[in-house]
N, C-alpha and C positions, 0 to 999 in steps of 0.2 A: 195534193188536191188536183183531181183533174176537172177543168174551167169546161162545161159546158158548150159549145161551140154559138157562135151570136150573144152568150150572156157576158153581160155587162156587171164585173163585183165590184166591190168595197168593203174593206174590212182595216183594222187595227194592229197592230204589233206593239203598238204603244203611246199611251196617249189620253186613252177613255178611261175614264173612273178614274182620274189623275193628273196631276200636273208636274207634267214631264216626260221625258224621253219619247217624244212625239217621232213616232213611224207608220204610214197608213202607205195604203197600196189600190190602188185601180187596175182592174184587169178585162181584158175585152177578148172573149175567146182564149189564144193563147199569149197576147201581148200582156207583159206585165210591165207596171212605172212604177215605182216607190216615188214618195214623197214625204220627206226629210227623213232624219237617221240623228234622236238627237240622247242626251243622255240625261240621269233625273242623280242629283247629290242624296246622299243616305241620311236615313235619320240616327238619329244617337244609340239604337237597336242593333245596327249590322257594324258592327264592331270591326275598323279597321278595311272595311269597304270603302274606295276612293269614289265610285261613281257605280252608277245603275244604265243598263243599255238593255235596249229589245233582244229576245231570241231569233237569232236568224236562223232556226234550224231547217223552217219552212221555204222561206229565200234558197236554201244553200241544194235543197232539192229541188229547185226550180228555178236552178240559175238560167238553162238556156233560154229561159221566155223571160228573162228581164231583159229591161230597153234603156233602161236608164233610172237614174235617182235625181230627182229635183228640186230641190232645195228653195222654199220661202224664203228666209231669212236665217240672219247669222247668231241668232242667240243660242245659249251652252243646248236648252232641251231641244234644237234643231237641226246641230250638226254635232254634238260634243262625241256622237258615237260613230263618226265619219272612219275615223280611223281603223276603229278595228273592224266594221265592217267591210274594209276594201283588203282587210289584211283577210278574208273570207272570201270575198267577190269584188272582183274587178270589174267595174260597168261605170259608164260614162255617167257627169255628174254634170247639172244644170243651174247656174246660179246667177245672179247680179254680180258685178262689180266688187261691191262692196266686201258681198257674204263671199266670194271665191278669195279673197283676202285674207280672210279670217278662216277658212277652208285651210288655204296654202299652210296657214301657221303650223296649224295642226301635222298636216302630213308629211311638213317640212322637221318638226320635230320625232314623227314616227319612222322617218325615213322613206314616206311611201310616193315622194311628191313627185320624182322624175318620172313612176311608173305610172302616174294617176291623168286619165284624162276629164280634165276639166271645159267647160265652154261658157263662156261670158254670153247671158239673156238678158234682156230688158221690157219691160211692158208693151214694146211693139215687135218681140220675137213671136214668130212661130215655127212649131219643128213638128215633125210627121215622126211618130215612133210606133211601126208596123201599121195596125189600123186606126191609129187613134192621132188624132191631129191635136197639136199643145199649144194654146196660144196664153195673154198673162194680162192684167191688169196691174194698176200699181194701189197700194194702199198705204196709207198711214200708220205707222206703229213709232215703239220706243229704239231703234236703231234704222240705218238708213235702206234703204234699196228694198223697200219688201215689197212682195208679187204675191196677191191671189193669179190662182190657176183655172183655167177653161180645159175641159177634157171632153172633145167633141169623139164622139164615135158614132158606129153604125145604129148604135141599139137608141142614142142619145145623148146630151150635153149633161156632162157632171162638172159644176164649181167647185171648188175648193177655197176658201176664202182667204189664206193663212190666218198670222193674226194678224189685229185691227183695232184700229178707231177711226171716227170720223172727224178730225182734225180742220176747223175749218181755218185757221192762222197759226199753221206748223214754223216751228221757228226755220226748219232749215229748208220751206219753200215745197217740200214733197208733198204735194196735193195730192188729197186719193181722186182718183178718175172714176167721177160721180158716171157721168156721161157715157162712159165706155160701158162699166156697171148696169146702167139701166137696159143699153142698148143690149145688151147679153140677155138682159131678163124677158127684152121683149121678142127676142129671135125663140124664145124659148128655153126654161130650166127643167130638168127630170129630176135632178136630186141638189141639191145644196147641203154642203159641209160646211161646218160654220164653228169658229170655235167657242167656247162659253166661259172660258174665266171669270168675267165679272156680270153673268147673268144674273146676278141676286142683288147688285146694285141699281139701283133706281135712274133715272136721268138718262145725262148727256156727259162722256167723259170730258173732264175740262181739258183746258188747249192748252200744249205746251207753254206756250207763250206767256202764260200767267207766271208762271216760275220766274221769271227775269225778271219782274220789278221788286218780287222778293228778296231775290238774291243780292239785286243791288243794294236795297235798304240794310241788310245784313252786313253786306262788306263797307259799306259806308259807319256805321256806329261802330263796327270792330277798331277795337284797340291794339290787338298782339296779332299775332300771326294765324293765320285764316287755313285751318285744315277740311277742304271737301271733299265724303266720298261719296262715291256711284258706281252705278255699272260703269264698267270701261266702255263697251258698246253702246251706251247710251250720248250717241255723238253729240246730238242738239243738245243736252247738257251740261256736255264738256263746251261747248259750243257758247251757253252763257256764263258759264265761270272764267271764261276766256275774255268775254265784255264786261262782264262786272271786274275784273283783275287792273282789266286796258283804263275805265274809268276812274276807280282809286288807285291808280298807279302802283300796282303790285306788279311784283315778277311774280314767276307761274314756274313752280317746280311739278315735276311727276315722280311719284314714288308707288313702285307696285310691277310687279313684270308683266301680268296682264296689259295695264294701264300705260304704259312706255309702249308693248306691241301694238295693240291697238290704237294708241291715237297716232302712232307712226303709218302705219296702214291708210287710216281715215283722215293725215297732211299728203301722202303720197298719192292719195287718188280721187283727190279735190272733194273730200267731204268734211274737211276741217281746214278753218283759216287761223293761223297763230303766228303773231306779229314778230318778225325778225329781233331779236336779242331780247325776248321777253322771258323764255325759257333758262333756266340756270340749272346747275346740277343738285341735287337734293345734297352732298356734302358743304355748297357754299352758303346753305341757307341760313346756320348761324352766324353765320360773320354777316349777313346781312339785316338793315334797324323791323323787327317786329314786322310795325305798322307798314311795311313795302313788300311784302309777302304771303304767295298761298300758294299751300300742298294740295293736290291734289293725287287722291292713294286711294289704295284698294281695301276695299272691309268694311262695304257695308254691308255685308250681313254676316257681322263676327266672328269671321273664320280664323281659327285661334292661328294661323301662320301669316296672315295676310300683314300689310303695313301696320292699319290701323290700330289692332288689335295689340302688336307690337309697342307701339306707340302707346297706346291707354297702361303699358304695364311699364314702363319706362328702358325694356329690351331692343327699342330702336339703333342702330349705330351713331347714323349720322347726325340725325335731333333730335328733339325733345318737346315734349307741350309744357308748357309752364303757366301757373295759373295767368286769368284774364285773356289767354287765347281762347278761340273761336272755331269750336268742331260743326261742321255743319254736315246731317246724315240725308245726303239728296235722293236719298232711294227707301222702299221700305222696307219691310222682308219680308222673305216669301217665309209661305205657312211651315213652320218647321224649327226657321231660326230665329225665334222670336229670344229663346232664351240665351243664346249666344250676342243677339246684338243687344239685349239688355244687361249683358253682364259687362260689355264694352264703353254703353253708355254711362252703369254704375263708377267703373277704372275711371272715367274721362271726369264724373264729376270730383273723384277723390283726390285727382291734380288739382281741380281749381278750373278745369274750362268752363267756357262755356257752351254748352252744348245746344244744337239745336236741331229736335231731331222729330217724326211725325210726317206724315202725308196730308193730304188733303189742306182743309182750311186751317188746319193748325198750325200750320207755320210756311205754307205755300212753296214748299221745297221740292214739291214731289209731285206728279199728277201720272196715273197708270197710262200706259201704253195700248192696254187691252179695254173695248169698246161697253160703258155701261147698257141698261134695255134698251134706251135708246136710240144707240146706234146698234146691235143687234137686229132690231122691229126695222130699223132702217133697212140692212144689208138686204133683211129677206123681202120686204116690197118692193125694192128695188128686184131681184133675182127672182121675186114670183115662182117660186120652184114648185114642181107636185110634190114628189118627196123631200124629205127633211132630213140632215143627219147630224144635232149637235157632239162635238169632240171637245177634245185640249179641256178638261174639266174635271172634276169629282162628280159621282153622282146627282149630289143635289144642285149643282149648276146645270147639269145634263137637263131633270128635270126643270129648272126653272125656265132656261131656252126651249123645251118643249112644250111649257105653256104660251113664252112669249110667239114661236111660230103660230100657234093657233092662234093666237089671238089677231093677227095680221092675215088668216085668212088660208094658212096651211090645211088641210081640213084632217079633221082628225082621223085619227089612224093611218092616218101616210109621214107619220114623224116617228122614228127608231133610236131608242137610248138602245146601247149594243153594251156587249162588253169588250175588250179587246179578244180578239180573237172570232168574234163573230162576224159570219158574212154576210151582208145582202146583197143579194142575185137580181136583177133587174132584166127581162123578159119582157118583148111585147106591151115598153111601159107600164109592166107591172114587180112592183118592188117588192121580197119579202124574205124572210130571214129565218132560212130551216136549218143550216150547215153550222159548224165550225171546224175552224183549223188550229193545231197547237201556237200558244204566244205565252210570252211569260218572259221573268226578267235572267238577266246576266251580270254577274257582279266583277268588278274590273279591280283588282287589287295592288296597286303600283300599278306597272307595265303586265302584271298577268291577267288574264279571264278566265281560262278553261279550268286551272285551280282553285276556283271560291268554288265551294259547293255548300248545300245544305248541311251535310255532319262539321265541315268543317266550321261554320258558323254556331250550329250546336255546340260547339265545344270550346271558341270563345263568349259566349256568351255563360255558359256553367263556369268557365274559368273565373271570369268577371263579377257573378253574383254566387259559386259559392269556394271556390277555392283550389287547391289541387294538394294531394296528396303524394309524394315520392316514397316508394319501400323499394331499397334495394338492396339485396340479397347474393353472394355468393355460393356457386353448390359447384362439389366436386365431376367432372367432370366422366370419371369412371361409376362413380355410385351415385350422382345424384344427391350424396348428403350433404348437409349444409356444412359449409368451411367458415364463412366469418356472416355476422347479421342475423337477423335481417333490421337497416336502419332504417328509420321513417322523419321523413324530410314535410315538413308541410309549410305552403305559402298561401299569406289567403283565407284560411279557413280558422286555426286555434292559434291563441298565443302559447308555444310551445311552454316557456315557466309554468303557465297557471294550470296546465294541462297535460303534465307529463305521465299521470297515469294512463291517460289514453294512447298515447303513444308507444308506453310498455304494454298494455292491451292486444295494441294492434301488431307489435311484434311476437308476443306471445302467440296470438292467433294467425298469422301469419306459418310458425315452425308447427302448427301443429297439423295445417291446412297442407304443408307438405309432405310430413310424416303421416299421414292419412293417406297423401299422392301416392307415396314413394310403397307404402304395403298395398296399393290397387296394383303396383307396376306402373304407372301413367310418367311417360318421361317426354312428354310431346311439351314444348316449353308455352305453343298457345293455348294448350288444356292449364297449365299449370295458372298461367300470368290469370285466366277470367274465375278460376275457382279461388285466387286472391280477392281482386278485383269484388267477387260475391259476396265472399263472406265478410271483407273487411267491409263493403259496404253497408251489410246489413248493420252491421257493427255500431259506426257510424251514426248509422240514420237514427238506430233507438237511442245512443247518448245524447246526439245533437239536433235531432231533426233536419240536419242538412246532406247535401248532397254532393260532396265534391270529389271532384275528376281525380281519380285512383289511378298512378300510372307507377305499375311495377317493374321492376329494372332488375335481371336476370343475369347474371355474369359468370360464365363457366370456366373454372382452370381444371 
């Protein structure tokens, strides 16, 4: 894409129509900024897919006009694709405290972290990157250090909001900077990004703060031993299971390798206080009485390796849950893993816990991170922006922030639900969106990327729902006739006893699908294997109505 000279873009790589693997991009002439790099967990469809990342194929042709990537905040859809993007592009990375901690983990584990440079910002940095000057705000979310972005240029001021709430009795004191906010809106806004997760909820998100006299009433009536989970990065949380522990006089074990890095991170760099000899190791838990004890582990949201989940099936090494103990789910789940944390929650009742699990008023364990209309309607009177660009959402959240900007005074038709990949070009304070460039996703499979592709997904997914078929065959190497087979091997698809005349079928048609070959002359072995492959299929389909993966095995002596 060649940038216009004086136009000022915006556009997606990841993030719109979704929640997750947030990457968007600012461009001023030829200076380009990314802003996060994160990654989105698969749904139960892409079979053996670890993680989902933005395509960087437009980045990688336009590496020399990047300036830098700067990072909001530390959560998985904001950095979790750090990694293999620097294993692509090497470009200087901007973050808090906090989040270059949780950065470090990552590139300390990919091996990238000697070569990576990193720079520690705070709500009173600014940095000049080519034309475009960077200055930050601080806001309120569900982990510590997070920055809305100021992107002043020639053409105009673009915010970037990260995410948000308006928090007004945050337990760990990070006050959003109401005052800084306004002052930005009244210097003047051209476009405001703004995220919309919970644009369809009504209100004022509630204040952390609420969560702690739950928790304590919880750990005060507990009888046995008190298992909580959450985000790891959810510090203020760990933060009150640390004072509810200190108050009923529990030790505090950590189970979960997430959950160990992370809050070692957030005691090493003063964002978490935990009282000298409170912590024990997760193997001396049973030798210690019930009622002096809480785990705190990873799986809230059922991820069938995590602690918890382990736990609920009685696979854990160290412990064990035993009826009249006390599971408590401090987090809720996101859209996707509902039926994995209800299958955790079903295991935990069938030991005998007690379980206590739900957001909001139902059991005060839980309160979102992300800002309801409230604080939305807020951010943008505060920032007064001309144009609008809600992000970080599905469409119907897109939607919904684009009513609530109107209604606060955006005036219509200067607000843009995009897709990813779409640009708007900002001119002479005038916004509008005629272009796009390629975006789309990347699937990370273990430690590979460039290996997942779409066939290969087609073909665990036909494995999975309808079977696979093995015929393999023998043929002589000077004539092509067949010497032993041909056998047929099937997993998956028929139970071989109830079904073995199809299996003689398909050998039958098989010898005769070659002797047909072999009077054409055709000795080409990929001619041979798909005129298998055809006819057995047809074969097939009219016996059974189904469809499974035919893989012929050709062995020549």
């Amino acid at each position: 894409m060649q940038s216009n000279e004086n136009t000022l873009s915006f556009f997606a790589l990841g993030g719109i129509n979704e929640i997750g693997k947030n990457m968007y991009v600012i461009q001023y002439s030829n200076d380009l900024i990314i802003v996060d790099c994160g990654g989105k967990f698969p749904d139960e469809g892409l079979l053996g897919i670890d993680l989902i990342i933005p395509d960087f194929t437009f980045l990688e042709e336009n590496k020399e006009n990047i300036k830098a990537l700067i990072v909001t905040h530390g959560h998985e859809d904001h950095i979790g694709g750090i990694p293999y993007f620097l294993k692509k592009l090497n470009v200087p990375i901007y973050a808090t405290n906090f989040t270059l901690g949780l950065i470090e983990l990552k590139l300390e584990e990919h091996r990238l972290l000697r070569d990576s440079e990193l720079y520690t910002i705070d709500s009173n940095s600014s940095i000049e990157l080519g034309a475009i000057k960077v200055s930050f705000f601080k806001v309120s979310h569900s982990i510590p250090d997070c920055l809305g972005i100021v992107f002043d240029t020639p053409e105009g001021r673009v915010v970037h909001t990260g995410d948000f709430k308006f928090d007004l009795t945050p337990i760990n004191d990070e006050f959003a900077d109401i005052h800084k906010m306004a002052t930005i809106g009244n210097e003047g806004v051209l476009a405001l990004i703004s995220e919309s997760t919970n644009a369809e909820r009504s209100g004022l998100s509630p204040s952390e703060s609420i969560v702690a006299g739950h928790m304590e009433e919880a750990f005060i009536k507990a009888t046995g031993k008190i298992f909580v989970t959450t985000f790891a990065s959810n510090v203020s949380r760990v933060q009150q299971v640390v004072h509810a522990a200190l108050k009923t006089r529990r030790k505090l074990s950590l189970v979960g390798r997430s959950m160990v890095n992370v809050i070692s991170i957030a005691m090493e760099r003063g964002y978490l206080t935990i009282p000298d000899g409170m912590l024990v190791d997760p193997r001396e838990v049973e030798q210690l009485p019930p009622e002096n004890v809480v785990i705190l582990c990873t799986g809230s949201q059922g991820e069938p390796n995590a602690a918890l989940a382990r736990l609920s099936t009685g696979n854990y090494r160290d412990m064990n849950i035993y009826p009249d103990d006390t599971v408590i789910f401090a987090a809720s789940p996101i859209p996707g893993n509902e039926k994995d944390v209800s299958k955790v929650i079903d295991n935990l009742y069938q030991l005998g816990a007690n379980v206590i699990y739900g957001s909001g008023s139902s059991t005060g364990m839980h309160v979102s991170g992300h800002g309801y209309q409230e604080d939305l309607k807020f951010m943008i009177t505060l920032m007064k922006p001309k144009y609008f660009i809600p992000i970080h959402g599905e469409y119907r959240m897109l939607h919904h922030h684009q009513l609530l900007a109107e209604s606060v005074g955006v005036e219509k038709g200067n607000t843009f639900i995009i897709k990813n990949g779409d640009v708007i070009d900002m001119q002479h304070s005038i916004a509008q969106q005629t272009r796009s460039i390629s975006a789309g996703d990347i699937y990370v499979d273990g430690m590979g990327v460039e290996d997942v592709g779409s066939s290969m997904l087609r073909d665990r997914k036909l494995l999975s729902e309808q079977g696979m078929v093995v015929i393999v065959i023998t043929l002589s190497k000077s004539n092509h006739k067949i010497m032993t087979g041909p056998d047929t091997i099937t997993r998956g698809f028929i139970f071989t006893k109830d079904s073995e005349h199809i299996t003689k079928e398909i050998n039958q048609l098989v010898k005769d699908t070659i002797v047909a070959l072999q009077h054409e002359k055709v000795r080409r072995w990929n001619v041979i294997k798909q005129n298998i492959k055809k006819s057995v299929g047809q074969y097939l389909f009219k016996q059974t109505r189904r469809k499974p993966m035919i893989l012929p095995i050709i062995i020549e002596i």
